[in-house]
C-alpha distance (Angstrom), angle and dihedral (degrees) to the residues before:
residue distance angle dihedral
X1 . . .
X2 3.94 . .
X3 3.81 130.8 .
X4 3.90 112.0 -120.1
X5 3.68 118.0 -165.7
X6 3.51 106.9 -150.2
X7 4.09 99.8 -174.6
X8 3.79 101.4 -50.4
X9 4.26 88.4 -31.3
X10 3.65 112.3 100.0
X11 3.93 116.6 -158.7
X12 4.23 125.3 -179.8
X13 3.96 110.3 -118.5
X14 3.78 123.7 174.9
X15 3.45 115.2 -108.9
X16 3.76 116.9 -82.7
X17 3.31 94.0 28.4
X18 4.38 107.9 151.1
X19 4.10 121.7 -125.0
X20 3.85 77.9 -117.4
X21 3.72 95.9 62.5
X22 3.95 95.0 39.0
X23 3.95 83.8 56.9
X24 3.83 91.0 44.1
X25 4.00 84.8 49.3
X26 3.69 81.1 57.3
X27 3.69 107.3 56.2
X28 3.74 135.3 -53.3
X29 3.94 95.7 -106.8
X30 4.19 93.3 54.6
X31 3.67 90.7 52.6
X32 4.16 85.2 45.5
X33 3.56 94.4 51.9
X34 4.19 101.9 31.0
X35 3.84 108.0 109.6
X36 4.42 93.7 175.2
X37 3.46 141.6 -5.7
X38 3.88 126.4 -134.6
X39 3.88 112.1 -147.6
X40 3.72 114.3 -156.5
X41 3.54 95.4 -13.9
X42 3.98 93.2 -47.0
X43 4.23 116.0 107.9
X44 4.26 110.9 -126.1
X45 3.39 145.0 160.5
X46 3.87 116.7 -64.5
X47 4.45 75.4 -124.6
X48 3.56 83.2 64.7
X49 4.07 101.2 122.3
X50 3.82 116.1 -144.3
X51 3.84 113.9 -136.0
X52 3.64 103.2 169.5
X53 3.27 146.5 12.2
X54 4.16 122.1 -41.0
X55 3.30 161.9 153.0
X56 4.05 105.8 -110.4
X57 3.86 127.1 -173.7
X58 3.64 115.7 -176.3
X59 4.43 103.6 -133.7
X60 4.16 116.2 -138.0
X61 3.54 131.8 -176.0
X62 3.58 86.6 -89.7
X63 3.53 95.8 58.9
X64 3.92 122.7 76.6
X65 3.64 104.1 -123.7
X66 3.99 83.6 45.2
X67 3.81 93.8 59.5
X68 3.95 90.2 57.6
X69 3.41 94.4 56.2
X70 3.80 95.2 42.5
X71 4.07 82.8 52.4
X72 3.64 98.6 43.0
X73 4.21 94.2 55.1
X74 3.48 78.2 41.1
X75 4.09 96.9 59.5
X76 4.23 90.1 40.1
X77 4.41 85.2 55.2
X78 3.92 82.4 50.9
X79 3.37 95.0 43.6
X80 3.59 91.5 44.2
X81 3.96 94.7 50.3
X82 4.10 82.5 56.0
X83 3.72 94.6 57.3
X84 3.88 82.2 50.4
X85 2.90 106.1 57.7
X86 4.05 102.8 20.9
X87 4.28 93.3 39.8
X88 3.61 86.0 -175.6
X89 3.92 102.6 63.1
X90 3.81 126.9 125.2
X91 3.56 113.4 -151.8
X92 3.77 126.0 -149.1
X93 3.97 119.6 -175.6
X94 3.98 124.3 -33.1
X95 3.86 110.7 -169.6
X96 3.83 135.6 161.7
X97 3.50 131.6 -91.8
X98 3.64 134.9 -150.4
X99 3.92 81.9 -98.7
X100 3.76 111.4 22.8
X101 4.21 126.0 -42.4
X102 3.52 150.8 -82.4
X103 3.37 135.6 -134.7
X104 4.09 131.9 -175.7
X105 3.63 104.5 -138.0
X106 4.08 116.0 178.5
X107 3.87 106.6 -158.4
X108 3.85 132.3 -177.6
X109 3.78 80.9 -94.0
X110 3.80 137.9 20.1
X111 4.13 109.4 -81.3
X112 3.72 112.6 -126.0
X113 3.92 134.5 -179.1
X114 3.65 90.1 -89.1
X115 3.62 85.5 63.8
X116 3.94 87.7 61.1
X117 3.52 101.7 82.8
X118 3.54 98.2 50.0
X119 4.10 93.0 46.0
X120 4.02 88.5 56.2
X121 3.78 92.8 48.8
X122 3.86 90.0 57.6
X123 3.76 85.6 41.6
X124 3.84 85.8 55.1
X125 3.54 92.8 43.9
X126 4.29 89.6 55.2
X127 3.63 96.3 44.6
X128 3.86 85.8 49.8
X129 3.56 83.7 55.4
X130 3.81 97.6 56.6
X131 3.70 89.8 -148.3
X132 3.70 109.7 -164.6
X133 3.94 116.7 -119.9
X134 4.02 114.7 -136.4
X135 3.60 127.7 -179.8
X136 4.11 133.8 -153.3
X137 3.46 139.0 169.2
X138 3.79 118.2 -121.4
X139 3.54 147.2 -164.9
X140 4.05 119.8 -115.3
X141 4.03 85.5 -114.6
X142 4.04 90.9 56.7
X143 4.10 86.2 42.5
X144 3.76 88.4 54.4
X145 3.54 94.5 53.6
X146 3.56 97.9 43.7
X147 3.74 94.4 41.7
X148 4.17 95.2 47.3
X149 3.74 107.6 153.1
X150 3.22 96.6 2.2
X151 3.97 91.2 118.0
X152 4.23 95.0 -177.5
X153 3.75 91.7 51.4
X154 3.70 93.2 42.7
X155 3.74 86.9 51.2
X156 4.14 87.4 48.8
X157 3.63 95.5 44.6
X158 3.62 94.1 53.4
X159 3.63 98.1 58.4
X160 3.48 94.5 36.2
X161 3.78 85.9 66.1
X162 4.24 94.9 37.9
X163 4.14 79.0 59.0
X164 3.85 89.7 49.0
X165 3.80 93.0 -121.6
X166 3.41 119.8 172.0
X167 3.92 101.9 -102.2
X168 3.67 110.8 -135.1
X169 4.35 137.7 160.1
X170 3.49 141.7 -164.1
X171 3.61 125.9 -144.1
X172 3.77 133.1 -173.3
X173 3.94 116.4 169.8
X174 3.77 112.7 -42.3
X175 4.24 91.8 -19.2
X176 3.77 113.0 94.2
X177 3.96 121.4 175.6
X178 3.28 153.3 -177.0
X179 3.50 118.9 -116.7
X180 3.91 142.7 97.2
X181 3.62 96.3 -122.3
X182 3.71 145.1 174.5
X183 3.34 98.4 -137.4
X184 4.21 138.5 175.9
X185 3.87 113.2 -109.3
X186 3.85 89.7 -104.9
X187 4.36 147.2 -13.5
X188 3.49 84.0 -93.0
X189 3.92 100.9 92.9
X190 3.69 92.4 49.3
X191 4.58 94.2 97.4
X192 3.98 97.2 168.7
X193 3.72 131.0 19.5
X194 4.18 125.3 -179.2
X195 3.65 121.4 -173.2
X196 3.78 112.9 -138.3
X197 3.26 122.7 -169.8
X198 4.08 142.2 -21.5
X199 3.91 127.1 -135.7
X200 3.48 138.1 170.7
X201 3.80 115.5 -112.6
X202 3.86 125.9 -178.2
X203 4.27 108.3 -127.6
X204 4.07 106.8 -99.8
X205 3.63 80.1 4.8
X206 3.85 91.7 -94.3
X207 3.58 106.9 140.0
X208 3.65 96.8 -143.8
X209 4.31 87.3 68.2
X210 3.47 130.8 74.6
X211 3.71 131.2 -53.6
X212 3.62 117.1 -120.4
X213 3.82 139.9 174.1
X214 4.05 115.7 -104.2
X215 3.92 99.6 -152.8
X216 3.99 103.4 -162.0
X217 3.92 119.5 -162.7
X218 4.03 145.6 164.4
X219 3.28 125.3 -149.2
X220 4.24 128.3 177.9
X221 4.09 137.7 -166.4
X222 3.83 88.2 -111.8
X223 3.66 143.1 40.5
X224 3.70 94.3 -127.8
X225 3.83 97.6 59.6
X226 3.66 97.5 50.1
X227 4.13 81.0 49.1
X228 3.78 83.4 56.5
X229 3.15 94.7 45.9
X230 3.52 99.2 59.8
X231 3.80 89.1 45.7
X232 3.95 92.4 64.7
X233 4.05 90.3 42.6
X234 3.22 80.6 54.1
X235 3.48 94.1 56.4
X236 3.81 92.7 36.4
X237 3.43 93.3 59.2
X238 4.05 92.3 65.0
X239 3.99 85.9 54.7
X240 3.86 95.8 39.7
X241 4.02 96.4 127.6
X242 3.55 85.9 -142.8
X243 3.62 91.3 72.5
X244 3.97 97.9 31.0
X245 3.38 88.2 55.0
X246 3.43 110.0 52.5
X247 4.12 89.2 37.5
X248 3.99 84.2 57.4
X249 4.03 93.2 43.5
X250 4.17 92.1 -117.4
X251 3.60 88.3 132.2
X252 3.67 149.8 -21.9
X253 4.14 141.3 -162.4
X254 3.68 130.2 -120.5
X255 3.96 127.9 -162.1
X256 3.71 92.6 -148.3
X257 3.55 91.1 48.9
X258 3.75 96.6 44.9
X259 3.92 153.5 -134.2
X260 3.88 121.9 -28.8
X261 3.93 80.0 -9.9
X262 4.29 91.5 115.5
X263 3.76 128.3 -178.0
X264 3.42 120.2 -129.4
X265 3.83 117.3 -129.0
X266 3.86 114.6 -146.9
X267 4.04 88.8 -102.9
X268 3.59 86.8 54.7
X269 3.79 95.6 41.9
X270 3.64 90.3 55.2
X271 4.01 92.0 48.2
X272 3.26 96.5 64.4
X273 3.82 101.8 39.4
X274 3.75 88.3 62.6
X275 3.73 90.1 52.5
X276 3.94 92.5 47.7
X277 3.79 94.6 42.4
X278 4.10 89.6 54.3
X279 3.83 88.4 38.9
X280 3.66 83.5 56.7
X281 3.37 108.6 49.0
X282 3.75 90.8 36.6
X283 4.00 92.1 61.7
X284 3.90 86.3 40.4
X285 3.94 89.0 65.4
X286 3.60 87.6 42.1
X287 4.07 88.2 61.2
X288 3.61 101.1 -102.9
X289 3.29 116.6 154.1
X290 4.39 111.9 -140.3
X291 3.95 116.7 -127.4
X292 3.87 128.1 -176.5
X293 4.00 112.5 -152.1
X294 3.61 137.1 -179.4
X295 3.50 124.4 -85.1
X296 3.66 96.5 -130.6
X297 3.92 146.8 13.1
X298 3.74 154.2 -155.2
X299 3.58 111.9 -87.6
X300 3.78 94.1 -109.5
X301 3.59 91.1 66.0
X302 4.36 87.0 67.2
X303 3.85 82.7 41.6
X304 3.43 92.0 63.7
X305 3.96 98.2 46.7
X306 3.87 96.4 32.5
X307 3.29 99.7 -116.3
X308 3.98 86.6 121.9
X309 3.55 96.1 63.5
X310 4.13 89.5 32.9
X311 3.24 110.6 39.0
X312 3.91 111.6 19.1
X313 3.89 94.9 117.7
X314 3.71 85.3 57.9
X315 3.96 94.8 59.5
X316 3.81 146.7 77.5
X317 3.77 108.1 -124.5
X318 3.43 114.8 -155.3
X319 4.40 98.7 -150.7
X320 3.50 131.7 -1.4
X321 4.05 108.0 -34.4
X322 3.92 87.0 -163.5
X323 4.23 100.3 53.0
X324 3.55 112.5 80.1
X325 3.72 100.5 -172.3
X326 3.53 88.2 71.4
X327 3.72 141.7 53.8
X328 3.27 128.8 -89.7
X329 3.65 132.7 -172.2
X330 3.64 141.1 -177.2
X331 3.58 143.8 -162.2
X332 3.73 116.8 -117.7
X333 3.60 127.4 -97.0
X334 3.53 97.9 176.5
X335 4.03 141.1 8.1
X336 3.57 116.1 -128.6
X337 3.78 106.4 86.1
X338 3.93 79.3 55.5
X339 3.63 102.0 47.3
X340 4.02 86.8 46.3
X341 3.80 86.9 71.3
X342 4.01 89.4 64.1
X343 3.65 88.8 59.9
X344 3.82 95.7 37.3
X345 4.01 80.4 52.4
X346 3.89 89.8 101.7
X347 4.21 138.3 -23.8
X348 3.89 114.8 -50.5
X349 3.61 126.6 -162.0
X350 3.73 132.8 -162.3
X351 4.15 83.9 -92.7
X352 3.96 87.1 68.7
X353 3.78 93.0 59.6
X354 3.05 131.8 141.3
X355 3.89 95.0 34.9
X356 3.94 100.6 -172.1
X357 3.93 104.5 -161.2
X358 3.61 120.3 -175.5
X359 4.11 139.4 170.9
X360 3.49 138.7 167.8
X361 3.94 90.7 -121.5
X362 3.92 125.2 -170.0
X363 4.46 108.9 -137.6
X364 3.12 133.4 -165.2
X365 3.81 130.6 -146.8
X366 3.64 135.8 179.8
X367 3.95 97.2 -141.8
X368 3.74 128.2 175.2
X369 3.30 114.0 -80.9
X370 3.99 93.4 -133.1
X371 3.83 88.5 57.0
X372 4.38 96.5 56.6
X373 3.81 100.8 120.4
X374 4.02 118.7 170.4
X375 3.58 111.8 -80.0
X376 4.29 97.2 -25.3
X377 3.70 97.1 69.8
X378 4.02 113.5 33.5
X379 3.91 133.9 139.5
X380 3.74 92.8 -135.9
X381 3.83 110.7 55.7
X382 3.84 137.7 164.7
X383 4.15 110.7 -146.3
X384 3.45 138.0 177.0
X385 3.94 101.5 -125.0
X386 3.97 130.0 162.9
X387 3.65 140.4 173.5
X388 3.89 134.4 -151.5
X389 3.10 129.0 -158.0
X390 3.82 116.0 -154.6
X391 3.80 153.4 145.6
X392 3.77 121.3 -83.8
X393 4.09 84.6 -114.7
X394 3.74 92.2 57.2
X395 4.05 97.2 50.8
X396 3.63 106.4 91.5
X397 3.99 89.6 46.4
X398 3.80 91.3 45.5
X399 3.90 93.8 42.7
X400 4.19 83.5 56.4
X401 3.66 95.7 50.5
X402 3.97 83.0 55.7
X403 3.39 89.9 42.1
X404 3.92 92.0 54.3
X405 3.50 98.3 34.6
X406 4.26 89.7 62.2
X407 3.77 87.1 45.3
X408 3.81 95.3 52.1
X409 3.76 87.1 46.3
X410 3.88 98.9 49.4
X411 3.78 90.7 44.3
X412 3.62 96.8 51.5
X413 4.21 85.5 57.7
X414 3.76 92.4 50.3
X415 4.19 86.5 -113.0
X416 3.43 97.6 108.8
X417 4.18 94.2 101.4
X418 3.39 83.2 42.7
X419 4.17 96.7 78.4
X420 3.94 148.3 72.2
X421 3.32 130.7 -164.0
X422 3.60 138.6 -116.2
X423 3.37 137.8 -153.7
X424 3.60 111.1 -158.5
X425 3.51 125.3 -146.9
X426 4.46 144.1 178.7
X427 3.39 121.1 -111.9
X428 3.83 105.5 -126.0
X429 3.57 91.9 -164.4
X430 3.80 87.8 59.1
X431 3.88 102.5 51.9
X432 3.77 89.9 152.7
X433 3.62 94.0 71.2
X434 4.05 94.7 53.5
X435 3.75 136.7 62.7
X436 3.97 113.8 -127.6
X437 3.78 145.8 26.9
X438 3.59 132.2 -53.5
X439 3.92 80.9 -111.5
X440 3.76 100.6 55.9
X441 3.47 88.9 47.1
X442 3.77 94.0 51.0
X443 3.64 92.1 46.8
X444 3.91 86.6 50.4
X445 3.63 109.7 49.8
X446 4.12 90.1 41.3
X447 3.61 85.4 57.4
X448 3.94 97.4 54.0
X449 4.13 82.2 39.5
X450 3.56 84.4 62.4
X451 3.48 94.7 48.0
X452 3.65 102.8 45.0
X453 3.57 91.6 48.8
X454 3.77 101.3 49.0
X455 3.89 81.8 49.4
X456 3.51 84.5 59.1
X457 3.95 94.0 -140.0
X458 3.77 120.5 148.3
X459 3.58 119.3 -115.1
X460 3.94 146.9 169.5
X461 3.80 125.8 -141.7
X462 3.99 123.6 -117.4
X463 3.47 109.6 -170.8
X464 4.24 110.3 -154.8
X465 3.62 86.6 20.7
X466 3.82 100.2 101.6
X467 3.61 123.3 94.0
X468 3.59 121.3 -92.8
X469 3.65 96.9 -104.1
X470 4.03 103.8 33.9
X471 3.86 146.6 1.2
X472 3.57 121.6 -88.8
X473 3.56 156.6 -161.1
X474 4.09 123.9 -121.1
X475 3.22 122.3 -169.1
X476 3.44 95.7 -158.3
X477 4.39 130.9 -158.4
X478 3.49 136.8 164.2
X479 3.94 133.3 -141.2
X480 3.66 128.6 -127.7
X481 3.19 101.5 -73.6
X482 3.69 94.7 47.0
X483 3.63 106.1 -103.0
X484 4.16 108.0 143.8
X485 3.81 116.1 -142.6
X486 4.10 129.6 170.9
X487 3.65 105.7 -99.0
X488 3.69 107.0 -177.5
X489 4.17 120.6 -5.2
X490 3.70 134.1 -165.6
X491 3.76 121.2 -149.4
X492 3.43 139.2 -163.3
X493 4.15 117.2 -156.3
X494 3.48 126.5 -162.3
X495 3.71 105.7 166.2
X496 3.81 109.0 44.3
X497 3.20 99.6 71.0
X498 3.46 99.8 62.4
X499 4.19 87.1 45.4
X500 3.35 89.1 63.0
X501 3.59 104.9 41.3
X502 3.84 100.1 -110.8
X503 3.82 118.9 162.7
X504 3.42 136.7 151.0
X505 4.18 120.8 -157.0
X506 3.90 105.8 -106.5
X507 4.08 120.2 -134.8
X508 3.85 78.5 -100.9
X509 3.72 91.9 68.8
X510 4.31 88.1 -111.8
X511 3.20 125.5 127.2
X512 4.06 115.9 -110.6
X513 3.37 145.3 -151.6
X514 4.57 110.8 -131.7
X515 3.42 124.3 -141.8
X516 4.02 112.4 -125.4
X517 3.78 125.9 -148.0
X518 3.92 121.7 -161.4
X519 3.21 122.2 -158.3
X520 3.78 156.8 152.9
X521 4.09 126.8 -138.6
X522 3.26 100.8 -165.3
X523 4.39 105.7 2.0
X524 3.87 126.6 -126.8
X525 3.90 105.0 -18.5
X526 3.54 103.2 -135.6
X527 3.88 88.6 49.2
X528 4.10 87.1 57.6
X529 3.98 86.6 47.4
X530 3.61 85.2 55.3
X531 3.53 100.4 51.8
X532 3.65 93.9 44.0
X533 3.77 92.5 49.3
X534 4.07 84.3 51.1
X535 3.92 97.4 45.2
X536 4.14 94.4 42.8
X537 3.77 96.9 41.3
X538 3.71 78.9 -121.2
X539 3.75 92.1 -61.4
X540 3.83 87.1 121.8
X541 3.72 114.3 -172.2
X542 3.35 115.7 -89.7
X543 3.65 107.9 -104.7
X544 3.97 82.4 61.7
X545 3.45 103.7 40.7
X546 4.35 113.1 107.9
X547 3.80 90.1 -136.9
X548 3.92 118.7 29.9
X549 3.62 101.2 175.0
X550 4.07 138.3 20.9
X551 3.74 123.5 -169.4
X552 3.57 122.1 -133.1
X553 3.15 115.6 -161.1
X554 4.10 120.5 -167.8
X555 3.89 100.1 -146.9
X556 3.57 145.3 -0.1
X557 3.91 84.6 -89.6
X558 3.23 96.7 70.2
X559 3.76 103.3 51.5
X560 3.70 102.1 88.4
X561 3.55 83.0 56.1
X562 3.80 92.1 46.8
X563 3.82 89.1 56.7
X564 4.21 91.8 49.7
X565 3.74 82.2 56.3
X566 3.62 99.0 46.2
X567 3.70 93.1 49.0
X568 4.12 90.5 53.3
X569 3.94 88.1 47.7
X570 3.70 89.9 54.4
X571 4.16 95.7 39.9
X572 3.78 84.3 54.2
X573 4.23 94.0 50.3
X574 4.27 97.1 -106.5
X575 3.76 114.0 139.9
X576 3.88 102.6 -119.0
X577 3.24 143.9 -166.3
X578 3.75 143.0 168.3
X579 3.66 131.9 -147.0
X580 4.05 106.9 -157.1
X581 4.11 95.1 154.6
X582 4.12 108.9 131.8
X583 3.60 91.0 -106.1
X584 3.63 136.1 132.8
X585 3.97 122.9 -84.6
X586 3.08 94.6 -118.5
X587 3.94 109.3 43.1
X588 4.22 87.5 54.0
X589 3.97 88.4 48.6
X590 3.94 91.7 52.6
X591 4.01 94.1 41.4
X592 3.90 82.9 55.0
X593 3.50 87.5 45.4
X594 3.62 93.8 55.0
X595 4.00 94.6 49.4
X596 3.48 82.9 59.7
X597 3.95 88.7 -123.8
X598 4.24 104.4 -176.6
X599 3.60 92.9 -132.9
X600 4.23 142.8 11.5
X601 3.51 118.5 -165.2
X602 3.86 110.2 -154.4
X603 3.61 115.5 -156.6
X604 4.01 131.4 -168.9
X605 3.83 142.6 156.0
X606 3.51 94.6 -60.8
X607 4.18 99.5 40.3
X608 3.92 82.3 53.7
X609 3.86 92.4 49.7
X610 3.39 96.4 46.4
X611 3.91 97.8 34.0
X612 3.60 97.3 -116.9
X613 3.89 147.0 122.7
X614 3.61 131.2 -130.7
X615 3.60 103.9 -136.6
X616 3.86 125.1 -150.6
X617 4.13 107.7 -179.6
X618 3.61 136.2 -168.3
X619 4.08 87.2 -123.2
X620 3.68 98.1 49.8
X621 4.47 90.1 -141.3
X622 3.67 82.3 72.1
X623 3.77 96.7 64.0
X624 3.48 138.5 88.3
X625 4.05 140.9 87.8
X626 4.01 115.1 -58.7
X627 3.87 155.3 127.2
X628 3.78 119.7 -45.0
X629 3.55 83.2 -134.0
X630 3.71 95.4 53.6
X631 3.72 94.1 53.3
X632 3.51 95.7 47.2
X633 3.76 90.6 60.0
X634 3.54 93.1 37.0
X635 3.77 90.0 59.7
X636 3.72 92.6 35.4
X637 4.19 87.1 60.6
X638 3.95 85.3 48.8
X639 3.75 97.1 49.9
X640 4.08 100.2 39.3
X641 4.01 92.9 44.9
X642 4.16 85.4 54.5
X643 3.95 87.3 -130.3
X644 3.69 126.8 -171.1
């Protein structure tokens, strides 16, 4: 008999007993509803048997680790309903999403929208079905038999066994993958399905491969929640930044230019120069110290740092990466190994510590080309990225200001409800990915436990979500339509350093090795711009908005006096402008209205007489008739307190 801690309750199973049974054990409507299990803290299949004693807690739909494996069975019935009704298909990887899956599909033709309906009718038809899902390991012989011409999962299965992964399949009916699940117990808890969208994705995202078709769907346990779902999509779909900010002018796309490669429209130009100049001078009081750094490198700069062996997938190389007799160069996709060489500059002793450096610095990242979104996922992108150097005695105080620096920054834009956080962490079982021993990394990620806990902040763990030379913390937010992206990180690094040759004479007259924080205040500007353009509808708050006012003037008459009022606006720092086209009142106050300008000032015969404005405000207590003087420092107090 085993010991199964179910949540504090401990019950006696026999030995192999599955997370499925346990739940059954439990009541008929758990094991209905239960998509996964998580064993001692780890998610599995509900198959999973239990051998000895655990802790067990039985995964729903409502649960996070439960909505994966609702998604992935999910993406193997779409998958499946391809190979129906397109028998010549290859298939290349199908996870889940935060909200629902993917899968890259290449067909005897390209897959379109009209192909939807069709797709979710088989779908139907296989959930009707309730095809049971079972699970077996198997050898890379048996996978190439099952997998003939099916090139991608050939490819897969191959270096799945080269890594000496545990080979394992799921089959339901005629539909057998590869792919280590969890998965539900069969189609049939799958009630409503909607396919969303199609893109083209390269396979391994590598350009120089094949094009394929990335199918995206959702799928819920009831009718009603896809229903809902649609509903806030719906909704989403008005705030998508992608179509606030082209409406508003903050940026647009080009096709000769390329993907995630945006132009920035004056509006949006303007946007994010307020945000770097406060940035700026906020990190300045906080006793950072501004660099400037090239944009690119010599190879043996990334050689240095690892990124070359890391990271080379994720650059553009400027020559051939692989000829050695020759030059190579490539454009930056981070700043440290740059800012290094400020401190490397000359000697440093314990007295120079902290060293806060900080720059606005323009990346560059090769990203998939079925990930580009807007402004939130680009391969051109301007961030707000620092590094201190420091003694191991100064890290937990230097990790806080960080810490309190992001916090200060996400409250002041109103997104500070808006985030999670993360917790980092290696993958031990991936060592090939990561610089360092088991030891360093140990030492590491207890210290920024420590840390995070005496903080007292509240944090999940994502194992294989550090960076390849040190934990990290992500402060984490998602975007209407419930996609989650990093928004600002803090890092700590313990092997750099010491690549690079950084040490700083002790008080003991020894040479030392510094600690090095990375980290972000604010993340990748026109990410932040995108999330603010999301959260306010575009109504940005004031302080941020390109244009804060727009005179109206009735008549001709009253343009002179338009232009007095104008040039006081601008005297007194307002963005102003004034609309004097020969159109109706009310067609210039709705066009303002619809650039979501904070405030028009309306001015007449008498507003002129009496040298005053007629104010119509996005907050409607702002309004009313009164000095020019008055609304000047009214607007002043707005803009200088940052309000929202």
């Amino acid at each position: 008999m085993i010991n199964v801690d179910l949540k504090g309750t401990v019950r006696q199973y026999e030995a192999g007993v599955t997370a499925a049974d346990v739940a059954k054990s439990i009541g008929m409507g758990l094991y209905k509803s239960a998509c996964a299990a998580k064993v001692n803290g780890e998610v599995c299949d509900l198959r999973t048997p239990l051998n000895k004693d655990c802790a067990l807690e039985i995964l729903t739909f409502e649960d996070e680790g439960g909505k994966h494996a609702f998604w992935h069975t999910a993406a193997h019935v779409m998958a499946q309903a391809v190979q129906h009704l397109f028998p010549g298909a290859h298939f290349g990887i199908g996870p889940a999403l935060e909200n629902g899956w993917y899968y890259d599909i290449k067909a005897d033709r390209t897959l379109t929208p009209s192909d939807f309906a069709a797709i979710e009718a088989e779908m139907k038809a296989i959930v009707k079905a309730d095809l049971p899902l079972e699970k077996r390991t198997i050898t890379v012989e048996e996978g190439r038999q099952i997998f003939a011409g099916q090139t991608y999962k050939l490819e897969l299965l191959e270096e799945y066994a080269e890594k000496g992964w545990e080979l394992t399949v799921y089959q339901q009916g005629d539909f057998t993958d590869l792919c280590a699940g969890p998965h539900l117990m069969s189609t049939g808890a799958i009630k409503a399905v909607k396919l969303t969208k199609v893109a083209a994705a390269y396979w391994r995202a590598d350009a120089s491969r094949d094009s394929l078709d990335r199918l995206y769907g959702i799928a819920f346990p009831k009718a009603s929640q896809l229903e809902e779902y649609l509903k806030q999509q719906e909704e989403a779909l008005k705030r998508d930044h992608n179509k606030i900010g082209r409406e508003l002018e903050y940026f647009t796309t080009v096709d000769v230019i390329g993907q995630g490669l945006p132009v920035m429209l004056p509006n949006g130009a303007r946007a994010i120069q307020l945000l770097q100049r406060w940035v700026e001078d906020t990190e300045q009081k906080r006793g950072y110290l501004l660099t400037k750094t090239p944009l690119m490198a010599k190879r043996e700069l990334y050689k240095i740092s690892g990124h070359w062996d890391h990271y080379l997938d994720g650059m553009f190389i400027l020559g051939d990466p692989h000829d050695e007799t020759k030059e190579c160069f490539a454009l930056r996709p981070m700043t440290c190994p740059f800012q290094y060489q400020v401190y490397l500059n000359r000697k440093r002793s314990y007295r120079d510590l902290p060293m806060r450096l900080g720059e606005t610095s323009t990346l560059f990242r090769n990203e998939d080309s079925g990930e580009m979104h807007g402004l939130i996922r680009v391969r051109q992108f301007t961030i707000s990225e620092g590094h201190i150097v420091l003694r191991p005695d100064q890290l937990e105080q230097e990790f806080r200001g960080c810490l309190e620096l992001a916090k200060e920054m996400l409250e002041t834009l109103g997104l500070a409800e808006d985030v999670s956080y993360r917790f980092s962490q290696w993958d031990p079982n991936r060592k090939d990915k990561y610089e360092g021993t088991a030891e360093q990394w140990e030492e590491a990620q207890g210290l920024m436990k420590k840390i995070l806990d005496h903080l007292g902040l509240e944090y999940k763990v994502g194992i294989d979500e550090a960076a390849f030379y040190g934990p990290k913390l992500d402060i984490q937010i998602k975007n209407v339509f419930g996609k989650e992206d990093t928004l600002i990180t803090i890092q700590i690094d313990m092997l750099l350093a010491q690549k690079f040759g950084m040490v700083y004479t002790g008080e003991d007259g020894q040479e030392h090795t510094p600690y090095i924080i990375h980290r972000t205040s604010i993340g990748c500007y026109e990410r932040t711009l995108a999330l603010l353009l999301e959260k306010y509808a575009g109504a940005l708050p004031t302080w941020l908005m390109p244009t804060q006012v727009m005179i109206v003037p009735i008549t001709d008459r009253q343009h002179d006096y338009a232009r007095e009022l104008k040039e006081k606006l601008d005297a007194a720092g307002i963005r102003v402008e004034a609309d004097y086209r020969s159109e109706k009142m009310g067609y210039k106050i709705r066009e303002a209205q619809l650039k979501k300008i904070p405030y028009m000032l309306v001015v007449g015969d008498k507003e002129m007489e009496n040298g005053q404005v007629a104010v119509r405000a996005r907050k409607e207590e702002k309004g009313g008739v009164m000095s020019v003087e008055d609304f000047i420092a009214q607007i002043r107090a707005e803009i200088d307190s940052k309000e929202r």
